[in-house]
C-alpha positions as CSV (number, residue, x, y, z in Angstrom):
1,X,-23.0,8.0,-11.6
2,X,-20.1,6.9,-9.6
3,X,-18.3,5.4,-12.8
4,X,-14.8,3.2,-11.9
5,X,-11.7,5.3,-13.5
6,X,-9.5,3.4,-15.8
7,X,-6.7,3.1,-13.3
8,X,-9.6,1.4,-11.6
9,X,-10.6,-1.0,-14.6
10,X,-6.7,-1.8,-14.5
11,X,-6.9,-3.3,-11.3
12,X,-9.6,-5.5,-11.9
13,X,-8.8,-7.6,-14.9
14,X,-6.2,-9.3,-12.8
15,X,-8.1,-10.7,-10.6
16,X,-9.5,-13.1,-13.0
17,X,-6.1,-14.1,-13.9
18,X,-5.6,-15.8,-10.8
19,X,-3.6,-12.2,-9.5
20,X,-5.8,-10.7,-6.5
21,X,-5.4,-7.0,-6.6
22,X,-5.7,-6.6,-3.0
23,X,-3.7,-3.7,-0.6
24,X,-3.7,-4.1,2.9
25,X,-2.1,-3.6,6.0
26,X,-0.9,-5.3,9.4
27,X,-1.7,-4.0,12.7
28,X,-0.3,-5.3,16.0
29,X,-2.6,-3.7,18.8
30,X,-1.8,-3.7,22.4
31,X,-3.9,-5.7,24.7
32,X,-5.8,-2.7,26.6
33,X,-9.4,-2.0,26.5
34,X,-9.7,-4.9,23.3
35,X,-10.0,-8.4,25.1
36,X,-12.0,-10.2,28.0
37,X,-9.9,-12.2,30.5
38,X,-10.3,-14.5,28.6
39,X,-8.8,-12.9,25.2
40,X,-11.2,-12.8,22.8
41,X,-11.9,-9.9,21.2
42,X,-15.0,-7.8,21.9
43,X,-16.2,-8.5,18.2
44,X,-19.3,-6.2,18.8
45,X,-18.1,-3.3,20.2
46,X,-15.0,-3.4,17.1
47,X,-18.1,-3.5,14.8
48,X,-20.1,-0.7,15.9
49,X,-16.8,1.3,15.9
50,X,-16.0,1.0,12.5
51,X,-19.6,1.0,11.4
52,X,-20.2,4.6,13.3
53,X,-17.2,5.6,10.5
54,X,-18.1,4.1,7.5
55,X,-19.7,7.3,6.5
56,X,-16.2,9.4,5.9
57,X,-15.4,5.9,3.7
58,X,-18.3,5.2,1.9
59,X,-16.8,2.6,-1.2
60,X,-16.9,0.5,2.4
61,X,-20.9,0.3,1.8
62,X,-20.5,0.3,-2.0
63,X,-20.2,-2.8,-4.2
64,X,-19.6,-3.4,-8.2
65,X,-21.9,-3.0,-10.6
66,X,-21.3,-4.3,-14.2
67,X,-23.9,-2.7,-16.4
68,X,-24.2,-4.8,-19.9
69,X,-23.2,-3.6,-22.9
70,X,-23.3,-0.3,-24.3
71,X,-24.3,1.3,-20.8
72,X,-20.9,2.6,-20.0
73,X,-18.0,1.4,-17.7
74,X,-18.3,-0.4,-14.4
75,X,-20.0,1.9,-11.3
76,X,-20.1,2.0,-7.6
77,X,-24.0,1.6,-6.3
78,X,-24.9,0.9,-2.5
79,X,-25.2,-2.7,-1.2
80,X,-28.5,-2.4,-0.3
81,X,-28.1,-5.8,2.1
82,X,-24.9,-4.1,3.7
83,X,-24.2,-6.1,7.3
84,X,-20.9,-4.7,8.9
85,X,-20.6,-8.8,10.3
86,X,-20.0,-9.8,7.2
87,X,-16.8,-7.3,7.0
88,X,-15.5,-7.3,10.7
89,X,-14.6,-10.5,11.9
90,X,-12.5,-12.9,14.0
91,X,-9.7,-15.6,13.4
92,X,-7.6,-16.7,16.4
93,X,-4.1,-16.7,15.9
94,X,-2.6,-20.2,16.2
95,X,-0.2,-21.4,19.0
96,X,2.1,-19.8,20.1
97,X,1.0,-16.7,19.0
98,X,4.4,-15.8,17.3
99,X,5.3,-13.5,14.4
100,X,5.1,-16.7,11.9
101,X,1.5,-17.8,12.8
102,X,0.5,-14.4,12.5
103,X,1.7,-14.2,8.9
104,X,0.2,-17.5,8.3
105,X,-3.0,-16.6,9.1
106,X,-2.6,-13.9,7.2
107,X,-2.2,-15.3,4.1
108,X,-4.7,-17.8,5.1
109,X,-7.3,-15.3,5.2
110,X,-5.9,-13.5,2.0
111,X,-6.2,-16.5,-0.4
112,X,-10.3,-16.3,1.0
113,X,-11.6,-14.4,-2.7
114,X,-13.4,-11.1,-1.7
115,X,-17.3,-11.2,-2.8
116,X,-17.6,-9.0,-5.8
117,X,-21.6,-9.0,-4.5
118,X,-20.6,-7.0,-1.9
119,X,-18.2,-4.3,-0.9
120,X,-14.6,-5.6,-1.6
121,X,-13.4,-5.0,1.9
122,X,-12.3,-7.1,4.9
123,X,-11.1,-6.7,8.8
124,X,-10.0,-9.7,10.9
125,X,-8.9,-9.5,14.4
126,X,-6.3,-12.0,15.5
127,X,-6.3,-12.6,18.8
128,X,-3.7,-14.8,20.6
129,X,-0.8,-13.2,20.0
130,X,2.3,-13.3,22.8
131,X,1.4,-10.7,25.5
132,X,-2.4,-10.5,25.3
133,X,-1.6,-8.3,21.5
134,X,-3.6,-8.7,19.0
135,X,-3.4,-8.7,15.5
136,X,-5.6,-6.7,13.0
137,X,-5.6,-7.2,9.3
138,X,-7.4,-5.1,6.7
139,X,-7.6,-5.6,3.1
140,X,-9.5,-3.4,0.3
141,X,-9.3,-4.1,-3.2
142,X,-7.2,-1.7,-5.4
143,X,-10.0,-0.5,-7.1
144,X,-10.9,1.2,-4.2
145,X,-7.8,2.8,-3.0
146,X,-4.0,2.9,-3.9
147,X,-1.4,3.5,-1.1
148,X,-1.9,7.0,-0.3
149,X,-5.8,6.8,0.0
150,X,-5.3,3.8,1.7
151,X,-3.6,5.3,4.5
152,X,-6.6,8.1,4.1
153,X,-8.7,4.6,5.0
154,X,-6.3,4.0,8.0
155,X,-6.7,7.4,9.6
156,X,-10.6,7.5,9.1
157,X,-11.6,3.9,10.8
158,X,-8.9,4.2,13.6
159,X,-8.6,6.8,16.3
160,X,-5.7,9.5,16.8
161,X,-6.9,9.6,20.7
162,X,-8.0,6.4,22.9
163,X,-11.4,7.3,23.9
164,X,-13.1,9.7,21.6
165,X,-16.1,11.2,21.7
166,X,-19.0,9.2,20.3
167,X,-21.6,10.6,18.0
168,X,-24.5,8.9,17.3
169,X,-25.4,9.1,13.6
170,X,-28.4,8.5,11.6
171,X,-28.9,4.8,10.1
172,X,-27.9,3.9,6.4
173,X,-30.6,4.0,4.0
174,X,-28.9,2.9,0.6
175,X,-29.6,4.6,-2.8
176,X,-31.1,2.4,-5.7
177,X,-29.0,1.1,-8.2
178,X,-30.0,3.3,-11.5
179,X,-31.8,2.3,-14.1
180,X,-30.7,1.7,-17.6
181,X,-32.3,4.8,-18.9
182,X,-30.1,6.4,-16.8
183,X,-27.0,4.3,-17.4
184,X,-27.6,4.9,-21.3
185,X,-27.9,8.7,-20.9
186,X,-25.0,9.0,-18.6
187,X,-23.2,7.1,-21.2
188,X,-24.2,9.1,-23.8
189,X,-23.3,12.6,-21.9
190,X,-19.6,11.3,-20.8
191,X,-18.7,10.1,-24.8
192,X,-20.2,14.0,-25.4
193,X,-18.2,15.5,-22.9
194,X,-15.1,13.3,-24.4
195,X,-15.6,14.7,-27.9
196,X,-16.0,18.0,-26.7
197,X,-12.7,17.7,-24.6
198,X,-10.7,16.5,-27.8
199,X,-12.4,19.1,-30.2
200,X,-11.2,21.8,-27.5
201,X,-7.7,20.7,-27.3
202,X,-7.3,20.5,-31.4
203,X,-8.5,24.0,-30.9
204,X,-5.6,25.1,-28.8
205,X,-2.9,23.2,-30.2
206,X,-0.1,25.1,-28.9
207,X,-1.3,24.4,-25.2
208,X,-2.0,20.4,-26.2
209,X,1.5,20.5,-28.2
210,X,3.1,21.6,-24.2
211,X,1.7,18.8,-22.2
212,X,2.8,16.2,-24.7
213,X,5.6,17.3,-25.0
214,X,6.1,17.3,-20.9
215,X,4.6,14.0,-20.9
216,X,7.1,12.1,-23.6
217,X,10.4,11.9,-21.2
218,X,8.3,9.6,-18.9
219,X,6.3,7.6,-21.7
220,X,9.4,7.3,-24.1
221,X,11.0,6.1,-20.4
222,X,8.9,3.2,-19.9
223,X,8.8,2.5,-23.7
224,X,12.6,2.2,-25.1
225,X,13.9,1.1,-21.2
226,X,15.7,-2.6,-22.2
227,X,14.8,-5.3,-21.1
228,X,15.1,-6.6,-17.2
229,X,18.1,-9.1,-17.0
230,X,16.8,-12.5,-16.5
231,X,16.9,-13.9,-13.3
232,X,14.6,-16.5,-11.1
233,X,12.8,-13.2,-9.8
234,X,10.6,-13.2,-12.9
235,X,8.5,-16.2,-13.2
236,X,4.7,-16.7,-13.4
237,X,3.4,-16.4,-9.9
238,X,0.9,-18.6,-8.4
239,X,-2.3,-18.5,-5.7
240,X,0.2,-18.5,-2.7
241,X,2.4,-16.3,-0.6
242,X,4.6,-15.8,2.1
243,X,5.8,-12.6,4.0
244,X,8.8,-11.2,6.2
245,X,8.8,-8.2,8.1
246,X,11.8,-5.7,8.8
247,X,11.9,-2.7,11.2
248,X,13.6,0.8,11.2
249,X,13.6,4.1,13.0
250,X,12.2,6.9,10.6
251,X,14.6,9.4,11.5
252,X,17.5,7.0,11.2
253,X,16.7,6.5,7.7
254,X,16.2,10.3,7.0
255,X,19.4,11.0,8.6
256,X,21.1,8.3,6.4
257,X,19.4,9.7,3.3
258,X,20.0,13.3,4.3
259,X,23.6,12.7,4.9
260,X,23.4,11.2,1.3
261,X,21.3,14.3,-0.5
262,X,18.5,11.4,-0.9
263,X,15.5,10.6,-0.1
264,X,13.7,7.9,2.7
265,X,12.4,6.3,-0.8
266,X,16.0,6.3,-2.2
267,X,17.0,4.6,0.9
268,X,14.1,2.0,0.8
269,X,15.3,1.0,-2.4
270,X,19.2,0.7,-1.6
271,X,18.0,-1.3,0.9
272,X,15.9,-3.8,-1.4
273,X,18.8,-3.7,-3.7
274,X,21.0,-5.1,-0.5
275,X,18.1,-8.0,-0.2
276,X,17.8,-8.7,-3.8
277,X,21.7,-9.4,-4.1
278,X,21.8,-11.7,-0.9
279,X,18.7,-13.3,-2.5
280,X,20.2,-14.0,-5.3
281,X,24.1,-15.2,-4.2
282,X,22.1,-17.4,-1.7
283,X,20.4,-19.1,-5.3
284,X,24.0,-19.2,-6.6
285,X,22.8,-16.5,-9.6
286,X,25.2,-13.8,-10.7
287,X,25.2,-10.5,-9.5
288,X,28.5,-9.0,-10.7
289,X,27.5,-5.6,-13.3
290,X,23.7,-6.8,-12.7
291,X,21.7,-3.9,-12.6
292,X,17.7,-4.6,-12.1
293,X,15.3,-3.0,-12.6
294,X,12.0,-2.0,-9.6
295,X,8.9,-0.6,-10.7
296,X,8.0,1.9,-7.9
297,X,4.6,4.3,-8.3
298,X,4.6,7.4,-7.7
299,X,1.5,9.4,-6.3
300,X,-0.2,11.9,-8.0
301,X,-2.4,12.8,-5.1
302,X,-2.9,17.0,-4.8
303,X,-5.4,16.5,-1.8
304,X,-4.6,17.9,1.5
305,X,-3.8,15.4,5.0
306,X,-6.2,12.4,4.7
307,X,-8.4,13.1,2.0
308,X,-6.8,11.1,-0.8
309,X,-9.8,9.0,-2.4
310,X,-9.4,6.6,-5.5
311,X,-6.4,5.4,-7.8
312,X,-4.1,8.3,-8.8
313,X,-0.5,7.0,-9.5
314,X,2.3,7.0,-12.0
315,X,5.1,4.2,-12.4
316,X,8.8,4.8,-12.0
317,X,11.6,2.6,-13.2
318,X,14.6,2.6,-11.4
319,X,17.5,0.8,-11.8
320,X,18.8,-1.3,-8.8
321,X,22.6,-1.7,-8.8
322,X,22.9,-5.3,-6.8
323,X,26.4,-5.6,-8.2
324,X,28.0,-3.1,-5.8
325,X,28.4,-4.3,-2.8
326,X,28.9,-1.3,-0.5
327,X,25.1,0.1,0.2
328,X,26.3,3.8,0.3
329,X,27.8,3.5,-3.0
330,X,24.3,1.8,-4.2
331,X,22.0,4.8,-2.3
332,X,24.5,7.4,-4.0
333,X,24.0,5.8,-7.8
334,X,19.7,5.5,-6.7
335,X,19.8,8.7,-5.6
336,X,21.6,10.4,-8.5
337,X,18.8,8.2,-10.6
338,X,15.7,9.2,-9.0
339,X,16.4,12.7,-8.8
340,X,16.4,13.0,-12.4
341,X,13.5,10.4,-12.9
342,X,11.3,12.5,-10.4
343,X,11.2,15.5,-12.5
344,X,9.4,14.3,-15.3
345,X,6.0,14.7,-16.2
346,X,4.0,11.4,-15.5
347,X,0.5,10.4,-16.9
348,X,-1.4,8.2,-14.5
349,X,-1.6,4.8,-14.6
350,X,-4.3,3.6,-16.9
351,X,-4.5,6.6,-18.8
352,X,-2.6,5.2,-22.3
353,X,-4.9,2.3,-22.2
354,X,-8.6,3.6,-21.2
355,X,-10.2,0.9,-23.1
356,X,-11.3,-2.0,-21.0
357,X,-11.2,-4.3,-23.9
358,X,-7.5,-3.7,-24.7
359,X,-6.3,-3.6,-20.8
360,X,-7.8,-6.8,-20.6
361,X,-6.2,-8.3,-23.9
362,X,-3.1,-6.7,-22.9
363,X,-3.1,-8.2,-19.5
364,X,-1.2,-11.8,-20.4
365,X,1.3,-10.4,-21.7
366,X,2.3,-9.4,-17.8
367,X,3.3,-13.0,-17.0
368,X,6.0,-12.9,-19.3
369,X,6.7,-8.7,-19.2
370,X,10.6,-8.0,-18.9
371,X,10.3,-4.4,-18.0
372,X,10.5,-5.0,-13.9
373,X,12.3,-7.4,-11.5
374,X,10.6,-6.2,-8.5
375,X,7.8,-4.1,-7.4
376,X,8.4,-1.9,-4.3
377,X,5.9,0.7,-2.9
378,X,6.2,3.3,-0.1
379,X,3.8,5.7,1.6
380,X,3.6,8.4,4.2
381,X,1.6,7.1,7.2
382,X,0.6,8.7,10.1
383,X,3.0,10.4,12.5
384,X,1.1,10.2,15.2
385,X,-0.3,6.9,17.5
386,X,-3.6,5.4,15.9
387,X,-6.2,3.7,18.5
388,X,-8.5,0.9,18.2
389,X,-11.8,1.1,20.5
390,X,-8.8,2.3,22.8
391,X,-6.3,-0.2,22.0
392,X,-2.9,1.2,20.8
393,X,-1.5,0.3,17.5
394,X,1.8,-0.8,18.3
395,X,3.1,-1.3,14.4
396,X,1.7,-1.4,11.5
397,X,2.9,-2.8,8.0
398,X,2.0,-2.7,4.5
399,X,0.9,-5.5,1.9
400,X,1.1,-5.3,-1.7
401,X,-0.4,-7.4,-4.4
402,X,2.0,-9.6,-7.0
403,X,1.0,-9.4,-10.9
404,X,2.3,-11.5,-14.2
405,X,5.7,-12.4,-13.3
406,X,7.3,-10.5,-10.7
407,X,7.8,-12.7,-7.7
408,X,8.5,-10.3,-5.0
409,X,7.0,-7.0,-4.1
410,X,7.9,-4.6,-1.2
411,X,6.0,-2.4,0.6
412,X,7.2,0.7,3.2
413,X,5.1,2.1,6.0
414,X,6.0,5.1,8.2
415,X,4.2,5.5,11.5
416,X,4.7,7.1,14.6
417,X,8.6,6.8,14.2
418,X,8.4,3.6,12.7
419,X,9.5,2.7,9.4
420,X,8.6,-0.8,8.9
421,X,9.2,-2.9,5.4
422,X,7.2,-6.1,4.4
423,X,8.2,-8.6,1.7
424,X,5.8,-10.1,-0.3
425,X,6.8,-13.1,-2.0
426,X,5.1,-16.2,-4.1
427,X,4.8,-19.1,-1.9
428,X,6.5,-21.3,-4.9
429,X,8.9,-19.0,-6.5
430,X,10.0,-17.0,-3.9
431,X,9.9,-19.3,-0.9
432,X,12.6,-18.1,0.1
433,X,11.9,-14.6,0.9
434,X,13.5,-14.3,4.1
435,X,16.7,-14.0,2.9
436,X,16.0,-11.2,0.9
437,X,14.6,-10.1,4.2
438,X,17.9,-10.8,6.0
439,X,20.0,-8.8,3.4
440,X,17.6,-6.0,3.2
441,X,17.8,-5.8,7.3
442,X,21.8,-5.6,7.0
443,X,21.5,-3.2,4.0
444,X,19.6,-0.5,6.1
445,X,21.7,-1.0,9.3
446,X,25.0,-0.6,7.3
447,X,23.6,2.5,6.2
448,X,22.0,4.4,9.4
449,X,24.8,2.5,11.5
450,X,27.3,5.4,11.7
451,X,24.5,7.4,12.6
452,X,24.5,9.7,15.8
453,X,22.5,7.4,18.4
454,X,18.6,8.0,18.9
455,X,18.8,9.5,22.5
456,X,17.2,6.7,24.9
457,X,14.2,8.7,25.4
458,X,13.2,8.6,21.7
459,X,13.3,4.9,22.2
460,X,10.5,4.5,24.3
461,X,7.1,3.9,22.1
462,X,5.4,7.1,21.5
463,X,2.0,5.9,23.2
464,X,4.1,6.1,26.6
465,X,6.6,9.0,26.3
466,X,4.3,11.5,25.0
467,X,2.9,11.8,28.4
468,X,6.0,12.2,30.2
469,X,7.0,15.3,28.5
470,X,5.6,17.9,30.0
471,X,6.7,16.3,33.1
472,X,10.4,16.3,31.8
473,X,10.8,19.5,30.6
474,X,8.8,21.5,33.6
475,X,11.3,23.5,35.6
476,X,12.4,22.2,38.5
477,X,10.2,23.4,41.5
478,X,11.1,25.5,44.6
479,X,11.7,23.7,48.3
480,X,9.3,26.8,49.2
481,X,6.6,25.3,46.7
């Protein structure tokens, strides 16, 4: 019984609150080996690749199943009707193939709801792009994965070389949903093993007394934390939104965090700090002393390279000094902030609230919380090129969902030398996301800006130098040879 965790369960109440839970990403994929002459995508041969993979991902030929009541929490079974057309599909990008009608048909394909009848997953090329690029997004449901198994999802669908080897592999043949004989014993056996767990930590109580104790800092954190100041950043969100994209070099902002003893993360959110004062001198709203507050999780993934599966994070408050105007100042306090925050003990998310019926009561309350201004996520991706049925994956950038009142999230990708930011904001309250996009951009310049220069050979995309090394560091040959 592949039963849904409560960090799971967390992420699906919202949906029925009108806030879509879904993670995704943006890919921009260079034009070889992925479109006829006349541009259009080969649709098939994209299918049959990411069908050949599905078995490394299986929640991609999974769906929900809601058993009624008293057989236990929701499950994954196998969509026994599972077509891979249904999944993969196309949606030209409109003239002229710019960054803005990318992200607008983007969102329009986001605001389509994903089919709770069948696995919560989606791909869309998006052909048309300037150059003979084409676009690529994916979304999965947060049930499935959180960021760090979503980039686990990234590496197993996509290619690390252009042309692979193709294996051919034995068809699907989907297992039954169970029965509720089953379902009622399973039930049964995981409420045993719950009593058992509780009887044997009452029986060590010196050992229970230890991780409560290391636990508290981080739950008496998120419990006594005052109030977020109020600003228009916090208002019920609606159905819409609207994105902006910013670009960095990976080791610039190391080198800017190294210089500062912090972190790429602490950097990210120095940067966002930048964005969220412009965005908010640009409304006319004060900034001077205002220090708000982001609500940034934290991974609590052990498993090795790409084999994170499931929800397994933690949330972080961290407070986001917009009032001081010089960045380095800001990354200095952040840094000084998160380094103490980090070493706490952190339960995962879900795990104070692991009955359904209370997250779900609970969940209103989020459209008028005043514990977080923003939300802002970042994740390791890969480090090396990714391939699409031999097309290059020139960038890539991450999407985040909104929830209850916080009108702007922000998500960080690194990959392949990139570190790429994208700001998610409601269509209605945060319209204006751009200029938080603008201030976030100048934020992260002024700090990698007095940098040493990336020599000119790091400059050139990965995909094309890589080659030319062996080539530029051979010794140089003889006359005689």
């Amino acid at each position: 019984m592949d039963r849904l965790t409560a960090g799971d369960l967390n992420t699906l109440w919202p949906d029925d609150a009108g806030w879509p839970q879904d993670i995704g990403a943006i890919a921009i994929l260079g034009p070889d080996a992925l479109a006829w002459p006349r541009r259009t995508p080969r649709i098939q041969r994209v299918r049959h690749a990411i069908e050949s993979k599905l078995d490394a991902v299986p929640r991609f030929r999974q769906r929900l199943y809601f058993p009624r009541f008293g057989l236990g929490w929701p499950l994954w079974v196998d969509a026994a009707d599972f077509d891979i057309a249904d999944h993969v599909g196309v949606f030209p990008v409109a003239s002229p193939g710019d960054e803005a009608r990318l992200l607008e048909a983007v969102e329009h394909l986001r605001r389509r709801p994903l089919d709770r009848a069948r696995p919560l997953w989606q791909m869309w090329l998006l052909p048309g792009l300037a150059g003979g690029r084409v676009g690529c997004y994916l979304r999965v449901h947060h049930a499935i994965a959180d960021g760090m198994s979503g980039v686990a999802i990234l590496r197993a669908l996509l290619d690390d070389v252009p042309h692979p080897e193709v294996w051919s592999r034995p068809g699907f043949a989907p297992t039954p949903a169970p029965s509720a004989r089953e379902l009622l014993a399973d039930n049964l056996r995981r409420h045993w093993h719950r009593v058992r767990r509780l009887v044997a930590a009452l029986a060590r109580p010196v050992t229970t007394a230890r991780r409560v104790v290391a636990g508290w800092p981080a739950v008496h954190e998120t419990l006594t934390s005052p109030p977020v100041p109020r600003t228009s950043l916090n208002v019920p969100i609606g159905p819409g939104r609207i994105f902006a994209l910013v670009r960095g070099d990976l080791d610039e902002v190391r080198s800017a965090g190294h210089r500062r003893d912090a972190t790429v993360n602490d950097v990210l959110l120095a940067a966002v700090a930048g964005g969220l004062r412009e965005l908010l001198l640009a409304r006319g709203e004060r900034v001077d002393s205002v220090v708000l507050r982001a609500y940034v999780p934290v991974s609590l993934h052990r498993e090795a390279g790409g084999a994170a599966r499931g929800n397994l994070t933690a949330v972080m408050g961290v407070g986001l000094p917009i009032g001081i105007a010089d960045p380095a100042a800001r990354l200095r306090l952040i840094a000084a902030e998160t380094a103490e925050r980090r070493s706490r003990t952190r339960p995962p998310a879900g795990a104070l609230l692991r009955n359904g019926l209370i997250q779900r009561t609970l969940l209103p309350i989020m459209a008028r919380q005043r514990r977080a201004n923003v939300y802002v996520a970042n994740v390791a991706g890969p480090s090396e090129p990714l391939y699409l049925v031999g097309a290059p994956v020139l960038e890539l950038f991450p999407l985040v969902p909104l929830l209850g009142n916080i009108t702007l999230g922000v998500g960080a990708l690194s990959y392949a030398g990139q570190f790429t930011i994208t700001a998610v904001g409601d269509r209605d309250a945060c319209g204006d996301v751009e200029a938080f996009a603008d201030g976030g951009r100048a934020a992260l310049a002024s700090l990698t800006r007095d940098l040493v220069p990336v020599p000119l050979w790091r400059r050139i995309p990965s995909q094309l130098r890589d080659p030319l090394v062996p080539v530029l560091l051979a010794p140089p040959r003889s006359p005689s040879s």
